[in-house]
N, C-alpha and C positions, 0 to 999 in steps of 0.2 A: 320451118318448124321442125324441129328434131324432139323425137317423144324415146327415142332409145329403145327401140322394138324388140332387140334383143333381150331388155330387162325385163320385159311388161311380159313376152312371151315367155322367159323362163318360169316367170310366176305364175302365171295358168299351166306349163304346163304338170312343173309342180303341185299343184292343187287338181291335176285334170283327172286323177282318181277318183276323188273326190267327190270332183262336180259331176262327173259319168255316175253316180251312185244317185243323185239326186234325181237319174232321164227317170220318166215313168217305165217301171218295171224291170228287172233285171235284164243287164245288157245280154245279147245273145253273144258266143261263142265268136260267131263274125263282128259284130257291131265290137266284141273287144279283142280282135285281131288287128282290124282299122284301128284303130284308137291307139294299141301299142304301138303299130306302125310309125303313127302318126309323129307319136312324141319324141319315137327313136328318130326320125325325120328329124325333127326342131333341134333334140340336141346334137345334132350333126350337121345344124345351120342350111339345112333344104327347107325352106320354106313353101317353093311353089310345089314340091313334089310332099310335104304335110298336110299343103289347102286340100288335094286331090283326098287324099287319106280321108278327113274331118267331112270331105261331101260326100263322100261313102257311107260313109256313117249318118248320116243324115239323110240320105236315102231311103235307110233301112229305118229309123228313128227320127223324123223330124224335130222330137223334144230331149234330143242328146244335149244337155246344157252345156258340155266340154266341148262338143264340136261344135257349137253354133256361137261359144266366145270366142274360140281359135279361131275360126273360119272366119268370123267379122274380120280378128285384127289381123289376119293374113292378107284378106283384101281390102284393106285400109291401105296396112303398108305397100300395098301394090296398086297404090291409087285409085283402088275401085270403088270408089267411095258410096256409089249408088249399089252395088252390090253388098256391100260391108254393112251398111245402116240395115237393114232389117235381122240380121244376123245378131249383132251387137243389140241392138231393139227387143226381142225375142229374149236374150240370155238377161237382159235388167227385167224382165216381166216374168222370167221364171225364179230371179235372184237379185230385189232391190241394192244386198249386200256388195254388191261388185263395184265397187268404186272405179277403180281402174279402167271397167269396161266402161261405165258411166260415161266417165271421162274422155274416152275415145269416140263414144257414141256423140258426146257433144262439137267434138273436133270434127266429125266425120257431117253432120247435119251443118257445120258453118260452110265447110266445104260443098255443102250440095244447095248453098242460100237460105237454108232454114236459121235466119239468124235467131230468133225466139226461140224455136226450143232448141237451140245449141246453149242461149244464153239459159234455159233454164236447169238445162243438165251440168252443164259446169259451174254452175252458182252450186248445185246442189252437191256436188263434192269436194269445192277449190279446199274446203277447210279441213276434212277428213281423210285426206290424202297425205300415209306415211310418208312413200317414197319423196323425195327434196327435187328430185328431180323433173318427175310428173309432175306435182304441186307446182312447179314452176312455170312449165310449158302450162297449163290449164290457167293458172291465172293470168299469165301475159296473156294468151288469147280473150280472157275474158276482158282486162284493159283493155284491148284492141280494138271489140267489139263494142264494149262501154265509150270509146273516145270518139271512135267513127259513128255514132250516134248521136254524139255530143252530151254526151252523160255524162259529166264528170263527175257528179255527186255520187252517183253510182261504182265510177272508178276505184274512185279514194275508197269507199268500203275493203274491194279485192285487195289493194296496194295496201291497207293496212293488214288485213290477214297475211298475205305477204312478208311484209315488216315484223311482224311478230316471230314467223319461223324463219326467215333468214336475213337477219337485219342488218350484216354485212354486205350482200348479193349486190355489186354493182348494179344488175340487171334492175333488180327493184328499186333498189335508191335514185337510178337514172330514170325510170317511171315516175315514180314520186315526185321527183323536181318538174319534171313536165304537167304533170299534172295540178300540182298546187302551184307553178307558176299559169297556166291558164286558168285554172280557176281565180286567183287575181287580178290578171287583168280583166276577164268577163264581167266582176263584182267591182272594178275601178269603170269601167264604161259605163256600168248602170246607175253606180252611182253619180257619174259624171249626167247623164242622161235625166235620172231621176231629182237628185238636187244639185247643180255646178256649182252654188254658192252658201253651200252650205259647211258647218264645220267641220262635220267628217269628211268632206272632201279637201278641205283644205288638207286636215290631215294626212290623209293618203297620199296626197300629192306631197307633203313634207318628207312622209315617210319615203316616197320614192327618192326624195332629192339626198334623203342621209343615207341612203345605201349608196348612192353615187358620189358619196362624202362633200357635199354641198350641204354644210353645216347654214353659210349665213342664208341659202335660200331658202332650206328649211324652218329656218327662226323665221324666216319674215312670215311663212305661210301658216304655222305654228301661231304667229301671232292674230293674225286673220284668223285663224279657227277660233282664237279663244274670244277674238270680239263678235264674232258671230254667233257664238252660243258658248259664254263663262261656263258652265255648268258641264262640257265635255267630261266625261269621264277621264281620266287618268292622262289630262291634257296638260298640266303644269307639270306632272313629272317628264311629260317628252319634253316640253318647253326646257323643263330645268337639265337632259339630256345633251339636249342640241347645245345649248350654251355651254355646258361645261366642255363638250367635247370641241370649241368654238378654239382658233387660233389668235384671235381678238381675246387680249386681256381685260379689258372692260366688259363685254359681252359674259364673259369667263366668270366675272364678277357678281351677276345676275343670278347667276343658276343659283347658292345656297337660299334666296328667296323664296324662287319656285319651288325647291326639294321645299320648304319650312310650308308651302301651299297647299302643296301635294298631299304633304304628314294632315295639313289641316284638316285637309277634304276626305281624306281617310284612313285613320289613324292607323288602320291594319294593313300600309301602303311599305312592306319590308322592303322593299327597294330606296323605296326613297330615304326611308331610313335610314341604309345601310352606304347610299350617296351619302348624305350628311357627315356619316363617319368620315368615310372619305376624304369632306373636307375639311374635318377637326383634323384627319391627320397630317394635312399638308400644313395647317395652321400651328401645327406643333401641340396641340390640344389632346395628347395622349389620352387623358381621364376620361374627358368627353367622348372620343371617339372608341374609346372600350367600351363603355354605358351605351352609345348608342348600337355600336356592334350585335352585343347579347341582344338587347332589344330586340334587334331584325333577328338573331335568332330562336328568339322565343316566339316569335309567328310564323319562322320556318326554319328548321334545324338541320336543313340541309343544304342554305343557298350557301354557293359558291363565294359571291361576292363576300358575302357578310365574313364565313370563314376566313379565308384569305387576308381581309381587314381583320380580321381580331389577330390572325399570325401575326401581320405584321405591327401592331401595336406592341404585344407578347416581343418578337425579335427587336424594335426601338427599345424596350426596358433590359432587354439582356437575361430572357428567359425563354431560350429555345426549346426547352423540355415543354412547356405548354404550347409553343408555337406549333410543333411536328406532325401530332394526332389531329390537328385543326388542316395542314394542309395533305396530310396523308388521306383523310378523309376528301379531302377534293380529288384527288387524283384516282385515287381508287373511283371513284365514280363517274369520271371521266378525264381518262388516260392523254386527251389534245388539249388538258388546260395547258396552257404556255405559260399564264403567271405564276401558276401552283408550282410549277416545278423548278422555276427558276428562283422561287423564293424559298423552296424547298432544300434548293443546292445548297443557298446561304445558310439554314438550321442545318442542314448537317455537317456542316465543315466548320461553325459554331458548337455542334456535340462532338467535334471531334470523329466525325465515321466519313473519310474520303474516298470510299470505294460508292461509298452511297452519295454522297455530294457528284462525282463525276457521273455516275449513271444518270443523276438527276439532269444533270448540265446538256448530257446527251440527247435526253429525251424533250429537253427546253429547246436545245437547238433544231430536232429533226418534226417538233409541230412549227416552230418559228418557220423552217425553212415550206414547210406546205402551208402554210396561211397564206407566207410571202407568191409563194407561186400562185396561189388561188388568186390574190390581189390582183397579181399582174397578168392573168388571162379576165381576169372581171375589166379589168381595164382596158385591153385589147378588144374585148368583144365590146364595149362601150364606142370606143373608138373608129370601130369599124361599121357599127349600128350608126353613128352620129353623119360618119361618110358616105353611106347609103341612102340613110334621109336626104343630106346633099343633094345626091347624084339626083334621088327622085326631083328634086322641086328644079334643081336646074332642066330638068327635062319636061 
């Protein structure tokens, strides 16, 4: 756990005028002789010979609130961690304000097994905390504690606060996945547990089979859901998913059915709508599949799919000028669509702009090439999950 002690420390001691003004009573002549000492110390990176300074001061003052936040995170960082909690304890009871220390206060109580109120001090500032860096270390540990509890509901709260302030952070996106991938399986066991023949389970169990791109074992199970309870929510549009995506041309054939069941079951169903397009366009049905397009975007003017289908109707009639602000609009909103950009290449080098057609072509091949890699480590790890199961049962 790296909390960057050097950073936390400069900011106390920056503020340690400050908080010296807050002790009861004006400091005496000594109590701020120590105290300069002190600080001159820190920024000349002496640490153990500042703590000394700060207990002098606290000798003399026990409610010096400069030296009783130094003093905690001095011996924090010097793993005194039973020494540093009432330190640190003492400076939040004189100054709820202090987030930082807060925050150390609750790092420091996980460390001594006070997992409760470590979790309650770090709950109480993972979201108020400037520093990207602190914020960081506070709420991994709070995941930590949340996981080794088996809290995940709890988890998912910090991990999205998280997400919100650094939604690139490896660090968090690699939480995330863990954590909403256990929370899956936890919610597939119980519902295995709770109903096995039922149609959400079948679902589930489809769903898992289409991420392992087992299209026709998902249709079969897909279809079992839907004879076990017609009435599933938003079960003809998976149905009509799995088939389309089906390498079976018959099967393949199916699907604009279920899109037409799906639209029945609920007509504000802009996916399935915007399927259908879909399949007006391969049918060569231009008119239709524009009509249907708008449609899907008039109950959401921002889906990708729908967009993309109305470019590329726009680009079959030979009007790239409408086509461009439709897929510019996908991309700007997310930069790893692969088909926006690739359909993107073709209107520009249709308007004639070839510096912007190659950039496009660029950015179509370098999400192509990371899907491809994602594919093929999804696959590896399938692969090796499937021969471990092996190994167990032969043993």
């Amino acid at each position: 756990m790296k909390v960057f002690p050097l950073l936390l420390l400069a900011g106390l001691a920056t503020a340690g005028h400050s908080l010296a003004q807050t002790s009861t009573g004006a400091p005496s002549g000594q109590i701020k002789a120590h105290q300069q000492r002190a600080h001159q110390l820190l920024a000349e990176k002496k640490p153990e010979l500042a703590a000394r300074e700060f207990a002098a001061v606290l000798a003399i003052d026990p409610k010096d609130l400069d030296a009783q936040a130094n003093l905690g995170v001095l011996l924090y960082f010097q793993k005194d961690y039973a020494g540093a909690e009432p330190h640190l304890r003492e400076a939040i009871q004189q100054n709820s304000d202090l987030t930082k220390i807060r925050a150390l206060l609750g790092m420091c109580e996980r460390r001594l097994g006070k997992t409760d109120a470590a979790r309650s001090d770090l709950e109480a500032v993972v979201g108020k905390l400037d520093d990207t860096s602190i914020r960081m270390e506070v709420g991994l540990e709070l995941i930590e504690i949340d996981t080794a509890a088996h809290d995940l509901a709890r988890a998912t709260t910090v991990v999205e606060t998280l997400r919100q302030k650094s939604p690139t952070d490896p660090r968090v996106l690699y939480a995330a996945y863990r954590i909403y991938t256990d929370l899956a399986g936890e919610a597939l066991l119980d519902l295995s547990i709770a109903a096995p023949e039922s149609g959400q389970m079948y679902q589930a169990i489809a769903h898992e089979l289409v991420r392992q791109r087992d299209m026709n074992g998902a249709i079969t199970d897909l279809r079992k859901a839907m004879a076990a309870d017609p009435n599933l929510p938003g079960i003809h549009y998976e149905l009509a998913e799995a088939l389309h995506a089906s390498d079976d041309l018959k099967l393949r054939g199916e699907a604009e059915e279920q899109y037409k069941l799906a639209v029945a079951a609920n007509p504000t169903d802009e996916k399935a709508i915007s399927r259908m397009g879909d399949i007006a366009v391969e049918k060569g049905e231009l008119g239709s599949a524009e009509n249907l397009y708008k449609q899907a975007l008039v109950l959401a003017p921002n889906d990708p799919d729908s967009l993309i289908g109305l470019a590329r109707v726009y680009t079959e009639k030979n009007d790239p000028q409408a086509a461009a602000p439709l897929l510019e609009q996908v991309v700007k909103a997310d930069a790893s669509n692969v088909q926006a950009h690739y359909r993107l290449n073709v209107v520009y080098r249709k308007l004639k702009r070839p510096e912007d057609a190659k950039r496009q072509l660029e950015e179509y091949q370098k999400y192509k090439d990371i899907r491809e890699k994602l594919r093929k480590t999804y696959k590896s790890l399938r692969l090796e999950d499937e021969g471990t199961a092996k190994d167990n049962e032969a043993h």
